[in-house]
N, C-alpha and C positions, 0 to 999 in steps of 0.2 A: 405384290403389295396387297392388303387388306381392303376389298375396297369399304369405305365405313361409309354408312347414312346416319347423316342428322340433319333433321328437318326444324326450324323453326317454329316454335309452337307459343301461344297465349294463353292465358290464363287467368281466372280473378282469385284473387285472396281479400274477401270484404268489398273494400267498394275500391280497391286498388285493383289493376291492369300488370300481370307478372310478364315478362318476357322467357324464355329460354327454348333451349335444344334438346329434342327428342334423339336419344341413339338407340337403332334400331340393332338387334344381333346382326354384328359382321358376320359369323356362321356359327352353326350349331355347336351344342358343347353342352359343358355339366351345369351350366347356369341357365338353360332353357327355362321359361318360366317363370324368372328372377325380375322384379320392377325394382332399379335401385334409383333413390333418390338422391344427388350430390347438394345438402345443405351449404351457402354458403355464409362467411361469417365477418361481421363489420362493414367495411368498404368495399370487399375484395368482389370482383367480377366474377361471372361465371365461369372466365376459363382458371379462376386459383391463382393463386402464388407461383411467379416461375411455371406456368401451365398447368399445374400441380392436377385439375380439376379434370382437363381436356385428357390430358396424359390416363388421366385411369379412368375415363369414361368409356374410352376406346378399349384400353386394355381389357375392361370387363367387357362390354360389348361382342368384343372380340372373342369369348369366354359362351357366349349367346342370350347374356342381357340384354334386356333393357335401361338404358340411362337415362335420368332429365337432370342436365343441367341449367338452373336461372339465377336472375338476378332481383336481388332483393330491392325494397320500396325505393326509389330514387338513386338508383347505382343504374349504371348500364344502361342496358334499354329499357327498362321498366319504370312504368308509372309512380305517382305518389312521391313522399317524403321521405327522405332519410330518416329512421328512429332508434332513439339510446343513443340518441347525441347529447354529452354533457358539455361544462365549460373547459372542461379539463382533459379531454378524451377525445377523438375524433369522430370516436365509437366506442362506447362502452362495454364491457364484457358483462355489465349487470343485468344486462336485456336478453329479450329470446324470442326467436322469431317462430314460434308454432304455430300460427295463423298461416305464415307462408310456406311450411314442409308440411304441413295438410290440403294445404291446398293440391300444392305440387303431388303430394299420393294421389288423390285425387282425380288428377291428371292422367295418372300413368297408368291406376287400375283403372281407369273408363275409356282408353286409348289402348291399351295394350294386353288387357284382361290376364294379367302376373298374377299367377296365386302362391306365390313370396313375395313378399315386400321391406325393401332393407331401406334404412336410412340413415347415410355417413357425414361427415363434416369434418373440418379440419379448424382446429383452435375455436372459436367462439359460434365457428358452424358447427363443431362437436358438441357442447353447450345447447345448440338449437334442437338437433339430431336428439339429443338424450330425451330434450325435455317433450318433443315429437311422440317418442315411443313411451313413455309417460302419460302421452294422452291419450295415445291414440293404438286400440288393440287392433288396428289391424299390421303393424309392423310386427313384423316376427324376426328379425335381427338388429340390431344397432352396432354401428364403425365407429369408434371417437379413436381421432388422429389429434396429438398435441393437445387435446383437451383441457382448457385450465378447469380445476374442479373448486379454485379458492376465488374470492374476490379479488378486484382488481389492483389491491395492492398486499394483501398478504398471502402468504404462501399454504395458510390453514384452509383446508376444507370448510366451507362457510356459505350460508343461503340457500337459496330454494334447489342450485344443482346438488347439493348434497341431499338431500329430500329427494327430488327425483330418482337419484341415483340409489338411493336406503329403497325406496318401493321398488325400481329395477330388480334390484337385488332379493328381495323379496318373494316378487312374482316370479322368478327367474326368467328371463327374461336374457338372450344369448346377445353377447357384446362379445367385440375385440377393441381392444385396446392398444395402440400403438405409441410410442414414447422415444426419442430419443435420450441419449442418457444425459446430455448437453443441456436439454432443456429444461427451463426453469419452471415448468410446470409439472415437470414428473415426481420430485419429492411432496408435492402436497397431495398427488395421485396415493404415491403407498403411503401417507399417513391417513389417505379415506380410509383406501382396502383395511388399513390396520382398524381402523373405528369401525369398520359394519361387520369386523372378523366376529362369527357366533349370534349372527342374527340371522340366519337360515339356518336349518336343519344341515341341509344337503350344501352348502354354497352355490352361490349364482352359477351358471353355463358358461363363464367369463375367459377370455383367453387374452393375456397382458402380454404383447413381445415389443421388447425392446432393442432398438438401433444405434450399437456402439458407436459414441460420439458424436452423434446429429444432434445439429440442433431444432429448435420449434418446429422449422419451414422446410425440413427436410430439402437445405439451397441442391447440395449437390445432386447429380445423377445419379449417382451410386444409389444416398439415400432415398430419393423420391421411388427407385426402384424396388427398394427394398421393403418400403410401406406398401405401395399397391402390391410385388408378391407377398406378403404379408396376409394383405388384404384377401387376395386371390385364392390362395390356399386355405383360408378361413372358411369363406363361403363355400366353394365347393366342396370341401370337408362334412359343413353343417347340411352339405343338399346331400350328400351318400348317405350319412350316415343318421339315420333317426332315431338312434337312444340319444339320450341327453349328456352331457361331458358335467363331467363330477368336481365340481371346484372346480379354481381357480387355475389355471397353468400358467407357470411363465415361461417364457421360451428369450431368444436373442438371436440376431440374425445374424 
């Protein structure tokens, strides 16, 4: 068995106290060097949906990252208030937590000295992750898992993630994108792609695979496995190899 380390770690984002878990490389691999940060999104704890979070911290770990998993303002163990609480929503999808996936880089370049820095998220932690590497140049990959890219009740591309995403795209800026075909945030996904289609030269470094018949939360085994190898083969693909990938790819697991 693997043996894994994660150590306990603090942190401030502002005048907030963040809690989470530092994962150390189980053993060497093609991801030496890698700081990846696991944004989380709405209420959900640091270990994710169904583990969703712990499952692939290890897994990359295991790979010879670096992982921090935390938890956000009033979740968990962390300090502060819950925020993008409306009357209608537990958590809103209209909010974003960049304050606290900077902080968290933060953390993991001044603890672990990664000269890559990735930062992934799953559904409204994808959301956070995008808008992360939108501000902040030192991320050189972004992961959106289930991402909604529309507001919280229509299915169109709409608001500042589209904006973020238009400059992504732009800068080129290397993303993977993962979708099940089940979920109901993946049509407004390819009606983005279709809108930013012809607003770069070259197209973004972007790589779209999709997970026949998952839904959002990727419940089953199968799919959760199929997102982190996904995920897995992304990154170390982008660490071999240092030309840039030419548009868009889509793949299917």
């Amino acid at each position: 068995m693997t043996p894994f380390s994660e150590r306990p770690v603090s942190f401030a984002a502002g005048a907030v106290t963040l809690a989470g878990l530092l994962h150390a490389p189980a053993a060497d691999g093609p991801l030496q060097g890698t700081g990846i940060v696991l944004v989380p999104g709405g209420l959900v704890r640091r270990t994710g949906l169904h583990r969703l979070y712990l499952t692939a911290a290890r897994a990359l770990s295991s790979r010879g990252a670096w992982v921090l998993r935390f938890d956000l303002p009033g979740v968990g163990e962390s300090g502060g208030a819950v925020r993008a609480v409306t009357s209608t929503r537990l958590a809103s999808l209209a909010g974003s937590h960049v304050e606290e996936a900077r902080a968290a880089l933060d953390l993991v370049e001044r603890e672990t000295g990664a000269g890559t820095l990735v930062v992934l998220g799953h559904c409204s932690g994808g959301r956070s992750a995008l808008a992360c590497a939108d501000a902040d140049a030192r991320v050189d990959g972004v992961v959106a898992w289930a991402t909604p890219v529309g507001d919280d009740r229509a299915a169109e591309p709409a608001g500042w993630t589209e904006e973020a995403v238009r400059r992504l795209h732009i800068r080129g800026t290397p993303a993977l994108w993962v979708y099940g075909t089940r979920d109901v945030a993946w049509p407004a996904f390819q009606s983005m792609t279709a809108a930013l289609a012809g607003t770069s030269s070259s197209g973004p470094p972007w790589t779209v695979r999709t997970i026949p018949s998952a839904n959002h939360d990727f419940t089953s085994i199968e799919w959760t496995a199929a997102a982190i190898d996904a995920t897995l083969h992304w990154m170390i693909a982008r660490r071999l190899s240092r030309s840039p990938e030419s548009g868009v790819r889509w793949t299917s697991a």
